[in-house]
gemmi code that builds the backbone of each chain (N, CA, C; Angstrom):
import gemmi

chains = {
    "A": [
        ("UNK", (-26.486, -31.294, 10.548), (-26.230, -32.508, 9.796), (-25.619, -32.204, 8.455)),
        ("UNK", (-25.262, -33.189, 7.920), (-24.289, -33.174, 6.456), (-25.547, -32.181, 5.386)),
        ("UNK", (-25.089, -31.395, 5.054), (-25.925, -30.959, 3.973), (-24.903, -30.467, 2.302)),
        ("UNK", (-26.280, -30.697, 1.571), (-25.666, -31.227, 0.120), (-26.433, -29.794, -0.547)),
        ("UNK", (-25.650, -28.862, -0.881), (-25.911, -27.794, -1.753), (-25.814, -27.860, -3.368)),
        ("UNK", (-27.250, -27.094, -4.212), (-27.300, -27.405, -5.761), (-27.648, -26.316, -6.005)),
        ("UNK", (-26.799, -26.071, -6.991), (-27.305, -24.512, -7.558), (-27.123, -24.546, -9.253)),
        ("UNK", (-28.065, -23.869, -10.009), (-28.784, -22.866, -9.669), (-30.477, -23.858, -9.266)),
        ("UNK", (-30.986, -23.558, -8.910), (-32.134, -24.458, -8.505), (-33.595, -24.037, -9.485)),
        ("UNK", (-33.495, -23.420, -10.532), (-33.995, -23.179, -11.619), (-33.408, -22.741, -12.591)),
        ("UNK", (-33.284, -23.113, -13.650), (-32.842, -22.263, -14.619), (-33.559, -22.846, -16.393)),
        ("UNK", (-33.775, -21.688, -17.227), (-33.969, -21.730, -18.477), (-33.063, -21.091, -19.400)),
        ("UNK", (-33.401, -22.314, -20.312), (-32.535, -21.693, -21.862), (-32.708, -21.926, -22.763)),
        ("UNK", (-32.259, -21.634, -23.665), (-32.506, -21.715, -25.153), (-32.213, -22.961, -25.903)),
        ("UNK", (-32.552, -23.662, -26.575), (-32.487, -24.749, -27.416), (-30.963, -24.264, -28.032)),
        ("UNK", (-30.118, -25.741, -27.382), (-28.711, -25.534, -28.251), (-27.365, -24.850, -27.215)),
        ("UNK", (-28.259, -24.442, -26.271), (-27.278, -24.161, -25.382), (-27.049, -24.907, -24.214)),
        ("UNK", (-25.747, -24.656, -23.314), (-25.158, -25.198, -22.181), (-25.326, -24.828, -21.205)),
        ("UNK", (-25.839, -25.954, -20.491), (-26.007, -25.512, -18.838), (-25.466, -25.963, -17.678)),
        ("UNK", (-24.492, -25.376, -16.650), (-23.712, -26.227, -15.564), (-24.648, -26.174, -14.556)),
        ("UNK", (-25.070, -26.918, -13.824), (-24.778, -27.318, -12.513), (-24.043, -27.869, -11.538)),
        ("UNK", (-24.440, -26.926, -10.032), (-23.396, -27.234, -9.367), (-23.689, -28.261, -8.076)),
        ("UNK", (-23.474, -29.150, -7.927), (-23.621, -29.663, -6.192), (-22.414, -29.248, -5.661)),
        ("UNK", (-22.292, -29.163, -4.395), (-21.426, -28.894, -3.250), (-22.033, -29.692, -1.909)),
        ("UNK", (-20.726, -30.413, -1.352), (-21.245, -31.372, -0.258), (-20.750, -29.967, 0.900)),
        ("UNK", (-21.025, -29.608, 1.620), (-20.922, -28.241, 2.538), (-20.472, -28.695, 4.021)),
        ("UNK", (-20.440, -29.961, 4.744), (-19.842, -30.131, 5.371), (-19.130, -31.451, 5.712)),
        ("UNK", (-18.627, -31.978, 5.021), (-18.204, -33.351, 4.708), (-17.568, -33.489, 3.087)),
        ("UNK", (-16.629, -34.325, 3.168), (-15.963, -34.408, 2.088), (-16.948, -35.438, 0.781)),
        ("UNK", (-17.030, -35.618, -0.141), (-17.756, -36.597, -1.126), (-16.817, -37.053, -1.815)),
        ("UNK", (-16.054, -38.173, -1.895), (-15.540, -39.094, -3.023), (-16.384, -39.531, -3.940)),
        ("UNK", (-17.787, -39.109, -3.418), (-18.671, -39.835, -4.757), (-19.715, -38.962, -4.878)),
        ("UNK", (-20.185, -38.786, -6.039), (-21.391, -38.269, -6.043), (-22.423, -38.686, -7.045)),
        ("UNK", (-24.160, -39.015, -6.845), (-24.446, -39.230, -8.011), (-25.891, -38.241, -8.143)),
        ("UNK", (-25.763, -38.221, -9.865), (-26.821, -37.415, -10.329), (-27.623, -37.916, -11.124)),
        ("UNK", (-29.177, -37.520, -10.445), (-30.487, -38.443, -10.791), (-31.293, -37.559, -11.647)),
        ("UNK", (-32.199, -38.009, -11.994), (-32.919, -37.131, -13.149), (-34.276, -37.978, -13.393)),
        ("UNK", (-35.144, -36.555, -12.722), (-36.795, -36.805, -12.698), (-37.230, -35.816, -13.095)),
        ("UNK", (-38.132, -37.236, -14.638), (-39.667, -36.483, -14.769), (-40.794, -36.373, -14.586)),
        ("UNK", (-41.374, -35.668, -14.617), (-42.825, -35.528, -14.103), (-43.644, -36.805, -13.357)),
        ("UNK", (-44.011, -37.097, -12.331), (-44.795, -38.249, -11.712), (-43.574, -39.333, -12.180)),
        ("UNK", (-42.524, -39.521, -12.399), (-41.600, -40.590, -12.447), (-40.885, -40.860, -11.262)),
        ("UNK", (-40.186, -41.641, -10.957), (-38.801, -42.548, -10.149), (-38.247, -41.545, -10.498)),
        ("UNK", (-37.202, -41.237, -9.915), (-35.697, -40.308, -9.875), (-34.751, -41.823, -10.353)),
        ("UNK", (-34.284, -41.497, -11.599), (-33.256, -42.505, -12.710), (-31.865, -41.703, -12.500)),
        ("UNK", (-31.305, -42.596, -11.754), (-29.795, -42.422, -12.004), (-29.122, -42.650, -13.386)),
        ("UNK", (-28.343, -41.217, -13.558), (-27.822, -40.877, -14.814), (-26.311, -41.076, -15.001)),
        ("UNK", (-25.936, -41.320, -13.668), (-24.028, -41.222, -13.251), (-23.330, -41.315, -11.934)),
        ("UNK", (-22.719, -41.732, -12.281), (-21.699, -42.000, -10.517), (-20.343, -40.848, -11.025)),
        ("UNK", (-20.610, -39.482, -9.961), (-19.121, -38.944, -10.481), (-18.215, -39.002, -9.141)),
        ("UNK", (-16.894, -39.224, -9.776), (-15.469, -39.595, -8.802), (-14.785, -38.599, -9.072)),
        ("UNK", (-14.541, -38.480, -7.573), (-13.600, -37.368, -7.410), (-11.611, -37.465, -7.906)),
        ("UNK", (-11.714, -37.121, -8.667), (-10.121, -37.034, -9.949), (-10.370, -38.058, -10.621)),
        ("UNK", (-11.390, -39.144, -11.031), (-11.466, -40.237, -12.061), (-12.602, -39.720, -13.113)),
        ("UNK", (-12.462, -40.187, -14.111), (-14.376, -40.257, -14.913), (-15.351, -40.778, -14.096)),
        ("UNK", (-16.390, -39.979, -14.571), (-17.453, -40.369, -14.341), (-18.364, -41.977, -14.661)),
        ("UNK", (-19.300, -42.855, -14.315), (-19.580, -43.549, -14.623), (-21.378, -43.422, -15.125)),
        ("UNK", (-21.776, -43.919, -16.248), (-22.835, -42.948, -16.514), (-23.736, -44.591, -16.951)),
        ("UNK", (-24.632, -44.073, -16.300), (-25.557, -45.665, -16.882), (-26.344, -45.427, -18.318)),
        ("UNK", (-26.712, -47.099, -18.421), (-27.000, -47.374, -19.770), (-27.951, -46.194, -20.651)),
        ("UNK", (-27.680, -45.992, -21.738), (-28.552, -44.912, -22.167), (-28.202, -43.784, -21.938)),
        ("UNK", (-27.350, -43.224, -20.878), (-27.339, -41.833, -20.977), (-25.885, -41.495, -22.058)),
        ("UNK", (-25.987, -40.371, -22.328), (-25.192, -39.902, -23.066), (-24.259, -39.358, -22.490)),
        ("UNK", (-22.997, -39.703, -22.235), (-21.408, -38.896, -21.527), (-20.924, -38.052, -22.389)),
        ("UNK", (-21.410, -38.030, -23.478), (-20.941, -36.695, -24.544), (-21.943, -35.565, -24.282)),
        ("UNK", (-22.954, -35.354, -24.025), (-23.884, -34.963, -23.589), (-24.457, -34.267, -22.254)),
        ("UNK", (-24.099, -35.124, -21.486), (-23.971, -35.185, -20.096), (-22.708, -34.908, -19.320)),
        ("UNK", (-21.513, -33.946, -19.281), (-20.444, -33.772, -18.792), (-20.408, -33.393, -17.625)),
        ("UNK", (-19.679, -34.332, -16.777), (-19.427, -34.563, -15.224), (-17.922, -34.258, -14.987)),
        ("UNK", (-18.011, -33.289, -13.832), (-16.647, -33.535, -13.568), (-16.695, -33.196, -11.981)),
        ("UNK", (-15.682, -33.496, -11.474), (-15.622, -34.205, -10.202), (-14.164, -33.538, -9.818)),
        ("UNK", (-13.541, -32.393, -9.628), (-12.575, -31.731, -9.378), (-12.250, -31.837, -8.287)),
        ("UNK", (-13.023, -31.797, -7.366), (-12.382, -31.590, -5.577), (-13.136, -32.653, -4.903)),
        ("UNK", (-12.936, -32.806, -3.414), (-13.759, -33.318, -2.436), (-14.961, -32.667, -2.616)),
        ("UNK", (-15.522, -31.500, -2.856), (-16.596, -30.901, -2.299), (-17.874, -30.326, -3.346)),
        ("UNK", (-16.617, -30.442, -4.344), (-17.521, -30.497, -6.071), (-17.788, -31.459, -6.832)),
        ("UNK", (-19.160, -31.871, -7.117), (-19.198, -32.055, -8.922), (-20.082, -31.584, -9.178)),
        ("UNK", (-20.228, -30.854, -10.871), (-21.023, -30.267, -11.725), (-21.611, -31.609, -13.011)),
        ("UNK", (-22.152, -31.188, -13.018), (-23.236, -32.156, -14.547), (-23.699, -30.637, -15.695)),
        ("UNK", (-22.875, -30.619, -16.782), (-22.923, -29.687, -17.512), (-23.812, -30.453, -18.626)),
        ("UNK", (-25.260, -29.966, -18.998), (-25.868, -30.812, -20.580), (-25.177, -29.743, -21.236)),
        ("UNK", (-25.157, -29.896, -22.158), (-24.742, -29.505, -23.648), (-25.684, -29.648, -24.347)),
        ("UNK", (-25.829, -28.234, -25.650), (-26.468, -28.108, -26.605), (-28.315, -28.971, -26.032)),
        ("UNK", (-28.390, -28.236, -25.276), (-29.396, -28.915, -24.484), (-30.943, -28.617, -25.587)),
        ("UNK", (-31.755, -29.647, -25.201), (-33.240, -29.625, -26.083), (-34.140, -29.940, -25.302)),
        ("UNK", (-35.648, -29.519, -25.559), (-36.564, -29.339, -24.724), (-36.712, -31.038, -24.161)),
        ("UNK", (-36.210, -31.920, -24.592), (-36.019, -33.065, -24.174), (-35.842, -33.622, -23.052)),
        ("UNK", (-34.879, -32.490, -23.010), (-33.634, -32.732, -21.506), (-34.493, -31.562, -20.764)),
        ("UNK", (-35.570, -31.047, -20.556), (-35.946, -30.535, -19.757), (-36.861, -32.033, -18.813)),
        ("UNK", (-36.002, -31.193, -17.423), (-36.387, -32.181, -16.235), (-36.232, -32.130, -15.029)),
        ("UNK", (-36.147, -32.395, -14.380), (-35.648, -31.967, -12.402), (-34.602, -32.880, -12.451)),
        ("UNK", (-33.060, -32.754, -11.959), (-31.724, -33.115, -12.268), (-32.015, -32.126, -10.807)),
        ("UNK", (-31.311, -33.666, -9.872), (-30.316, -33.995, -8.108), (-29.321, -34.641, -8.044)),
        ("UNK", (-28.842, -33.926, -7.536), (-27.913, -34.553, -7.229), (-27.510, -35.051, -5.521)),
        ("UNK", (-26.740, -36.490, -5.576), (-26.537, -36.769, -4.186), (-25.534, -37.252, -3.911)),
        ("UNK", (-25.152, -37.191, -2.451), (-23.515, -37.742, -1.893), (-23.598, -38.698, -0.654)),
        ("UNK", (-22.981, -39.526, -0.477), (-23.050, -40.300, 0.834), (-22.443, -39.840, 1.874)),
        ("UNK", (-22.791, -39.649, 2.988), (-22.015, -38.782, 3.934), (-20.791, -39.496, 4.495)),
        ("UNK", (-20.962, -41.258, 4.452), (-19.545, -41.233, 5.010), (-19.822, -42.804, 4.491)),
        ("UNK", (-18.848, -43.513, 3.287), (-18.804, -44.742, 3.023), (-19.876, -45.118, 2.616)),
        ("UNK", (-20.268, -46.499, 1.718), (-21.090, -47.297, 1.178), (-22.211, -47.467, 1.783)),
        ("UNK", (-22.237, -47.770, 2.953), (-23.499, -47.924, 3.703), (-24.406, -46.457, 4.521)),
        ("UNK", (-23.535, -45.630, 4.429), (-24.438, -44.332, 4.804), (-25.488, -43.556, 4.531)),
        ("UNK", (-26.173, -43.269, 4.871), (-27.195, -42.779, 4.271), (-26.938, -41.097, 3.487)),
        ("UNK", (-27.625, -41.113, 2.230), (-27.211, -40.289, 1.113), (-28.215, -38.802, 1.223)),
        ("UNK", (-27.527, -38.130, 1.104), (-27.831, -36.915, 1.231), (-28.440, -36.190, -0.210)),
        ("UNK", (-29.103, -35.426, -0.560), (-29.910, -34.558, -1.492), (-29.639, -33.103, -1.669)),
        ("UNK", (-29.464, -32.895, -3.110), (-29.800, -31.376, -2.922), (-31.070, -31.274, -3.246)),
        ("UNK", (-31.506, -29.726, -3.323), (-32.388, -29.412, -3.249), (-33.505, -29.470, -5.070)),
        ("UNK", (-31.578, -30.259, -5.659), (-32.497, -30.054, -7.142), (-32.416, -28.817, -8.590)),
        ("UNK", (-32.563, -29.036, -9.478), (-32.319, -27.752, -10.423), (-33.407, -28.433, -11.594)),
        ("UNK", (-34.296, -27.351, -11.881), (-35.391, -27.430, -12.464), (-34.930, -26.978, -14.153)),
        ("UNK", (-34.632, -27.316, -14.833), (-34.093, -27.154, -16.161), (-35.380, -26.984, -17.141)),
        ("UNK", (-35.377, -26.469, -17.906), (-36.540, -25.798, -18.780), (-35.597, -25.254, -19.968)),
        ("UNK", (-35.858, -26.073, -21.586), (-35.379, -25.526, -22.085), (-36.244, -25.267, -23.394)),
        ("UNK", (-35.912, -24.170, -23.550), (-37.103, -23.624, -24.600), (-36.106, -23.709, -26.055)),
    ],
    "B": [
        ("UNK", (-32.335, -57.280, -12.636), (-32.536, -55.746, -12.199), (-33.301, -55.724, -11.422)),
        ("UNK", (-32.652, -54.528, -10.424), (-33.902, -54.858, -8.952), (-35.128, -53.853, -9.711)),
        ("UNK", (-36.133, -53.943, -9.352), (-37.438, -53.103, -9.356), (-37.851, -53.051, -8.135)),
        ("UNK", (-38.022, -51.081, -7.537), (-38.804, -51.003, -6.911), (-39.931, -51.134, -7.133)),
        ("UNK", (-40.996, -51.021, -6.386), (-42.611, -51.069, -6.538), (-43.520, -50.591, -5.445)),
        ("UNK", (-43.698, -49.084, -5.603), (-44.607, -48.824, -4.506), (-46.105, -48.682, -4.428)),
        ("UNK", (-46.868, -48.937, -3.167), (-48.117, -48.859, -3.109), (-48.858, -48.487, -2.468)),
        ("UNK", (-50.053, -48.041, -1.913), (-50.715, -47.059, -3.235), (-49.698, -46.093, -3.971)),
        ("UNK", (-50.046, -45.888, -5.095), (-49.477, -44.237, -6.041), (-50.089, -43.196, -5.402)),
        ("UNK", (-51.319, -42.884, -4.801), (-51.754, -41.983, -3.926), (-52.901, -42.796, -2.890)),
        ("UNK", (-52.543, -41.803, -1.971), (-53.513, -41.844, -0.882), (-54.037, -40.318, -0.170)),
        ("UNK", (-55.312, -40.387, -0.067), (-55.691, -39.207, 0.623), (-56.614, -39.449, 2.045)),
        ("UNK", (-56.349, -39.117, 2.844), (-56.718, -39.221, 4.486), (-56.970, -38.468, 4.838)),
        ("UNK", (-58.378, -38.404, 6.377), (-58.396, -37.353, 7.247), (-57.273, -36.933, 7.996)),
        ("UNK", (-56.885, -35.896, 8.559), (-56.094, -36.107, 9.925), (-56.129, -36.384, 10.735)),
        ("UNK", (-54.994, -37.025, 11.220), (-55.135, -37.950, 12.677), (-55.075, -39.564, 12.051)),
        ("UNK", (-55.225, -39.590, 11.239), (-55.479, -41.311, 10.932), (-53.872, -41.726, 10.726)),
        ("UNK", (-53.916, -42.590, 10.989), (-52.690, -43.498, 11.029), (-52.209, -44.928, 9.732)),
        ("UNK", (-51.827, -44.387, 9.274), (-51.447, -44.974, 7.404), (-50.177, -45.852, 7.517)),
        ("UNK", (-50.313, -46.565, 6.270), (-48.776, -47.741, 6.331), (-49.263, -47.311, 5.084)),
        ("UNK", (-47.499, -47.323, 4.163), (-47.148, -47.372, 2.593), (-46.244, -48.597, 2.435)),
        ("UNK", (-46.396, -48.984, 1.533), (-45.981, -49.992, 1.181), (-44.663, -49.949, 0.040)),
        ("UNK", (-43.662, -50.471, 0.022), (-42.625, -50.811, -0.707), (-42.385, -52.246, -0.893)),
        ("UNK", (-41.906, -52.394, -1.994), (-41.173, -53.870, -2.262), (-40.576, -53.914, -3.384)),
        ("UNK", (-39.314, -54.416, -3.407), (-38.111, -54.643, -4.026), (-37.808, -55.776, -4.648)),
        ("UNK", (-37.214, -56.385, -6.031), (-37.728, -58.140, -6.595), (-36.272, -58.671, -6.344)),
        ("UNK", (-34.821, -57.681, -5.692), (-34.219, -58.237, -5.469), (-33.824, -58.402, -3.804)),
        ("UNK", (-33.734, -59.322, -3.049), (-33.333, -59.213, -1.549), (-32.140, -58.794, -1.085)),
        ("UNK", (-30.996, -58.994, -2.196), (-29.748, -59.181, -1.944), (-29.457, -56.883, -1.753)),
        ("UNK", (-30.321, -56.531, -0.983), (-29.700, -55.234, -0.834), (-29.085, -55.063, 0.946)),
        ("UNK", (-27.886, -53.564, 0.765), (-27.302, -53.389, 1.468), (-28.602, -52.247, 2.595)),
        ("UNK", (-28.941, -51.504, 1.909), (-29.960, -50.680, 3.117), (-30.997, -50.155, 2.632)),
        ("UNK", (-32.308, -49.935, 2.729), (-33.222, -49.292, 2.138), (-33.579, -47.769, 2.889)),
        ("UNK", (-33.848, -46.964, 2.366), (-33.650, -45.714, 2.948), (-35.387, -45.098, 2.329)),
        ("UNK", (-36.092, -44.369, 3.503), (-37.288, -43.470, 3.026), (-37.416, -41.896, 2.981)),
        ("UNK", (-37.514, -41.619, 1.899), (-37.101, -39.808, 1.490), (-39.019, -39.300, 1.721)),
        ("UNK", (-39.057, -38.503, 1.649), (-40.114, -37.515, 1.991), (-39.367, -36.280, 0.512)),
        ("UNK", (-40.195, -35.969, -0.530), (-40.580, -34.928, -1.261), (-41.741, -34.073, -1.686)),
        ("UNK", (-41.410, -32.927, -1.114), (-42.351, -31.690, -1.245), (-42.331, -31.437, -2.922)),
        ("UNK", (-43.659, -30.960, -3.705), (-43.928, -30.481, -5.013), (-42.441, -29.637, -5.570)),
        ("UNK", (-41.719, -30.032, -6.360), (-40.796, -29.040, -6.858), (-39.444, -28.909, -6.194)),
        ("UNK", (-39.117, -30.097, -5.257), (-37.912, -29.916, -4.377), (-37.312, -30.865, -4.149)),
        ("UNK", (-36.435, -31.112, -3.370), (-35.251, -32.127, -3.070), (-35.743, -33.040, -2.101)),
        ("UNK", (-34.927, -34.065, -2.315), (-35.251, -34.773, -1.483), (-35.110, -34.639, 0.577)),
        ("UNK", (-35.651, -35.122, 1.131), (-35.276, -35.150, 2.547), (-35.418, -36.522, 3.430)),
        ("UNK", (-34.471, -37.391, 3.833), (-34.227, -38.932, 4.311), (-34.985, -38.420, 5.712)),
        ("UNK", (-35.916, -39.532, 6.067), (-36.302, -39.760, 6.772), (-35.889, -40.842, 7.546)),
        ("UNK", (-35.768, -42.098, 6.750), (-35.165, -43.462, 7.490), (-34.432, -44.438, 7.015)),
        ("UNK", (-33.402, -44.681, 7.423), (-32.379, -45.780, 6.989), (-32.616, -47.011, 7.554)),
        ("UNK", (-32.705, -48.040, 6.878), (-32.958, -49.561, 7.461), (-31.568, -50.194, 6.262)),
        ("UNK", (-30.402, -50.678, 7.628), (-29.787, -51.324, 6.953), (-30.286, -52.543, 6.991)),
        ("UNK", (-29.775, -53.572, 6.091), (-29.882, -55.128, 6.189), (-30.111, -56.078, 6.717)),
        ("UNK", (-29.698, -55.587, 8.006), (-29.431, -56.485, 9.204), (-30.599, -56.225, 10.004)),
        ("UNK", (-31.395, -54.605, 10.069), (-31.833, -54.350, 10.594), (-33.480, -54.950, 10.774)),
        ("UNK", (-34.306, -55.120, 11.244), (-35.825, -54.902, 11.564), (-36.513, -53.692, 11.169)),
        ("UNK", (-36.239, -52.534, 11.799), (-37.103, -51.623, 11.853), (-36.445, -50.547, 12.346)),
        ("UNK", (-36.877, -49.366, 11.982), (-36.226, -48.011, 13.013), (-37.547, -47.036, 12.696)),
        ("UNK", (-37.489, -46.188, 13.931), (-38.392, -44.987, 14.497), (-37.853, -43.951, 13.880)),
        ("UNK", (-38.515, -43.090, 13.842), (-38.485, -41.542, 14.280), (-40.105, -40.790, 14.486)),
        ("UNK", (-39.942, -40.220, 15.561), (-41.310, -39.764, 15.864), (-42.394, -40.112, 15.817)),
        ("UNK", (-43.158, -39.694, 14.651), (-44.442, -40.572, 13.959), (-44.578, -41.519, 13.152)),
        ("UNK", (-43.245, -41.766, 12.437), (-42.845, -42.440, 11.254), (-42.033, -43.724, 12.220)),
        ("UNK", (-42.628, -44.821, 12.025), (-41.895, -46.240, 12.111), (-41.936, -47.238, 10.500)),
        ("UNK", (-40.579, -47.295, 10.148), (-40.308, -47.957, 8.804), (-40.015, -49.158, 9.055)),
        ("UNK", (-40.395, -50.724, 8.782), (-40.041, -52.056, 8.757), (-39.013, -52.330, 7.743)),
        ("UNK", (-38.739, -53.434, 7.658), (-37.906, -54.445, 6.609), (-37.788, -55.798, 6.812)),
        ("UNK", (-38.692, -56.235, 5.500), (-38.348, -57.727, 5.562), (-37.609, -58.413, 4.181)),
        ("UNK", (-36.376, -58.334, 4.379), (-35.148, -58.298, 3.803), (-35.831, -59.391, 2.092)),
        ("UNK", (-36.341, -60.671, 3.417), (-35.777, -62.242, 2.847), (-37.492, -61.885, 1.822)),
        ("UNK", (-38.465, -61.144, 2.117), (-39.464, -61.267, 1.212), (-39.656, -60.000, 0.422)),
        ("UNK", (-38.628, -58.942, 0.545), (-38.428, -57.970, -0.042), (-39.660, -57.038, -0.377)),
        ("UNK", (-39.728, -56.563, 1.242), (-40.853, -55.627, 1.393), (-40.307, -54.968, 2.914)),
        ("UNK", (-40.852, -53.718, 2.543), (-40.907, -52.075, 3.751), (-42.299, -51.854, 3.487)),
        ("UNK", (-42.125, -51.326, 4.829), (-43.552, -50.260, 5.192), (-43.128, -49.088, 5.696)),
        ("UNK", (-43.385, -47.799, 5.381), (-43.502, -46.830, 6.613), (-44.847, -46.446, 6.925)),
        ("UNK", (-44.740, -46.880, 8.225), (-46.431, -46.513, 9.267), (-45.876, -44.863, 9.440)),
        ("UNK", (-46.978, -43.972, 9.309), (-47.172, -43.210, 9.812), (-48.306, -43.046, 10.775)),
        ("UNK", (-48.088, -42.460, 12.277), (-49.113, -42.252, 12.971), (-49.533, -40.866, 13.169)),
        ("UNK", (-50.534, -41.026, 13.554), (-51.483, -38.957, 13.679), (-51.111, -38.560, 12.411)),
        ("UNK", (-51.847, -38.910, 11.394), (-51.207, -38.072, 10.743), (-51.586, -36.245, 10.472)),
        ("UNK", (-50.808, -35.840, 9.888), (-51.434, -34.005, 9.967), (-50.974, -33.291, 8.623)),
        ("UNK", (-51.622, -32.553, 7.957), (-51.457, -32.224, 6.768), (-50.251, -31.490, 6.538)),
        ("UNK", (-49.479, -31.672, 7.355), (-47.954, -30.842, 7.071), (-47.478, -32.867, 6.627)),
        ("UNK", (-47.931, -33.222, 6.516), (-47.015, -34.780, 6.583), (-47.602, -34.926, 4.760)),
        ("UNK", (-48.231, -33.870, 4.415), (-48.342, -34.105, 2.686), (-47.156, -34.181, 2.008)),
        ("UNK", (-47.278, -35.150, 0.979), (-46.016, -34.563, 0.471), (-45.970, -36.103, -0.352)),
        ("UNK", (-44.780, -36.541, -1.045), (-44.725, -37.851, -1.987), (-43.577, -38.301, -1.424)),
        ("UNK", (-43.737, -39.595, -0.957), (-43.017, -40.821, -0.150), (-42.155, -41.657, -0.611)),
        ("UNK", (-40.452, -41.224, -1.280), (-40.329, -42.641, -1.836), (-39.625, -43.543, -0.905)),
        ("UNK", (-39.356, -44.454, -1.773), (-38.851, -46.002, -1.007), (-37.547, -45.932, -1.881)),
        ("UNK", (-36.404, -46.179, -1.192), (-34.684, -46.342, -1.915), (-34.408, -47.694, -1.592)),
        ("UNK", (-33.695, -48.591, -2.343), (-32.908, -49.264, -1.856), (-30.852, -49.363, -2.815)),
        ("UNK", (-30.240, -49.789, -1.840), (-29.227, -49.738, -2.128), (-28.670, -51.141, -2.888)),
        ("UNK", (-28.063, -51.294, -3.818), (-28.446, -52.812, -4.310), (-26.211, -53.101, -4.669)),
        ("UNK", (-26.077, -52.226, -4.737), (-24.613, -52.072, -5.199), (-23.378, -52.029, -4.620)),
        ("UNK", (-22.483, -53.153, -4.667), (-21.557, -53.567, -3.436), (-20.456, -52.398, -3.613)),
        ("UNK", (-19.817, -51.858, -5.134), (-18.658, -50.915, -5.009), (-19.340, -49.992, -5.140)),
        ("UNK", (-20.086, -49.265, -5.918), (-20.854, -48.231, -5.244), (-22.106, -48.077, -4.225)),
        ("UNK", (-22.713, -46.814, -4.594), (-23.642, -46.972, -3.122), (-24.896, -45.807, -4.225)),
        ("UNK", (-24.929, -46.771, -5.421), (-26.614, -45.812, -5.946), (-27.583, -46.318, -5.245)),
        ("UNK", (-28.587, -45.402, -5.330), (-29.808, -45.856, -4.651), (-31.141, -46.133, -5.954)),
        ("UNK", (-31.624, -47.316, -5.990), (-32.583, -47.659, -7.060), (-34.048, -46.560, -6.137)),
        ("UNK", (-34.836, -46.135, -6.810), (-36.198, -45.951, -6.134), (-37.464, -46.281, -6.574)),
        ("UNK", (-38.312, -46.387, -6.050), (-39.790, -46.765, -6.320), (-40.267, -45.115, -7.048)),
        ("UNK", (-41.472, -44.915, -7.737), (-42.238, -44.164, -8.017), (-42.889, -43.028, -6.971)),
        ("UNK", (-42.981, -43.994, -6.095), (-43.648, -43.004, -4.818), (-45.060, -43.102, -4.706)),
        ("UNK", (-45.124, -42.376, -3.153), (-47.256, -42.458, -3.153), (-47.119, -41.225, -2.442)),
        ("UNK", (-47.914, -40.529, -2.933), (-48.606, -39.399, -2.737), (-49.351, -39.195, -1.753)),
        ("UNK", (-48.913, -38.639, -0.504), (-49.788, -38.654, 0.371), (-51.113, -37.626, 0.534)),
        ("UNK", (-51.801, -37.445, 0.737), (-52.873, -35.995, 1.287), (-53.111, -36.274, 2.595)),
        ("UNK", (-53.615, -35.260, 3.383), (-53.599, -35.405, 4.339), (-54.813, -34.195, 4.940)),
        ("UNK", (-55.820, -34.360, 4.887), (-56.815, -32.931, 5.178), (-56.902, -32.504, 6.301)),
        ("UNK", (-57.231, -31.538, 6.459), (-57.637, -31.340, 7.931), (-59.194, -31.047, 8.031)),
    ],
}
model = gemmi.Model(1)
for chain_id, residues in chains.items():
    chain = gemmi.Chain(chain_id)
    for i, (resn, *xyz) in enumerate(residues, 1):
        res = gemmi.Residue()
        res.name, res.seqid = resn, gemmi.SeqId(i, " ")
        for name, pos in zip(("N", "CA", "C"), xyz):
            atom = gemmi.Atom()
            atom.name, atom.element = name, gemmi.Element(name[0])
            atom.pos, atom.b_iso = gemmi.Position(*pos), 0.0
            res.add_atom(atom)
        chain.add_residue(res)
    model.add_chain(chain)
structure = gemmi.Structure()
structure.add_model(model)
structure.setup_entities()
């Protein structure tokens, strides 16, 4: 079945620094992708809708200066934080629809962000 | 704004017993509601899609409802067995040009043996 690859699936850093993540849709193309962001005992809050060769669309509250999406190919998008703070430590997924609006949406596995 | 709302936040059971979770949504006007299964520390994994139109769909032990017009799901689980631990959410799709998925909080299942 369609599977949705995220890497790195942990990572820590230092207060002030930048961190990319990657999704990859691995067998199916993604025109869309979106990336959610859960904390602890919370809902998974959608943070952005990224399009493949357009901007990203980022809901209320989140920060797009902050939050950099980009959406290069069918098979990529990354969500880079910036100058990141123990704030933004959180579990950040990302997901893709396997085929059109009504399909059911696929998961990665997630990237555990920790920033000291 | 739609709000999910799920119920119980946890539940803990013998095995073998046979459980319904509860979802409900304050807007009706959605395109499909979908049920993920998450393990402590990991990604999500779809278990069941109920489009709009639909009633209900199976898989195995897991039968998920939908009642669109009063904006409520269930997923019944039957037998249950402590590999079926894990936190349950409820998605729905509410968005005609895109396709985000709003979610509930989730319920926590246990499951002992």
């Amino acid at each position: 079945g369609a599977v949705v690859s995220q890497h790195p699936s942990r990572v820590i850093c230092k207060s002030g620094t930048s961190v990319k993540i990657e999704c990859r849709s691995l067998d199916f193309q993604a025109t869309t992708m979106f990336w959610y962001r859960q904390f602890p005992k919370q809902s998974l809050m959608l943070m952005a809708t990224s399009n493949e060769g357009s901007k990203a669309t980022y809901e209320q509250g989140v920060e797009k200066d902050k939050f950099l999406i980009n959406h290069a190919s069918l098979t990529l998008s990354t969500l880079t934080v910036t100058s990141a703070h123990p704030e933004d430590s959180s579990f950040y997924i990302c997901s893709a629809p396997e085929w059109g609006y009504n399909s059911p949406l696929h998961f990665g596995n997630g990237t555990r962000l920790t920033v000291t | 704004k739609q709000e999910v709302t799920q119920i119980p936040a946890a539940l803990s059971v013998p095995e073998g017993e046979n459980l319904v979770l509860n979802c409900s949504f304050t807007d009706s006007a959605i395109y499909n509601l979908q049920w993920f299964r998450q393990d402590p520390g990991k990604g999500l994994t779809s278990l069941l899609l109920i489009q709009s139109s639909q009633r209900e769909q199976t898989s195995g032990r897991l039968n998920a409802s939908l009642d669109k017009s009063s904006g409520r799901s269930t997923l019944y689980i039957a037998a249950s067995q402590p590999g079926d631990s894990a936190t349950y959410l409820c998605a729905v799709r509410v968005n005609q040009a895109g396709t985000a998925l709003i979610f509930g909080k989730g319920t926590t299942l246990s499951v002992s043996s």
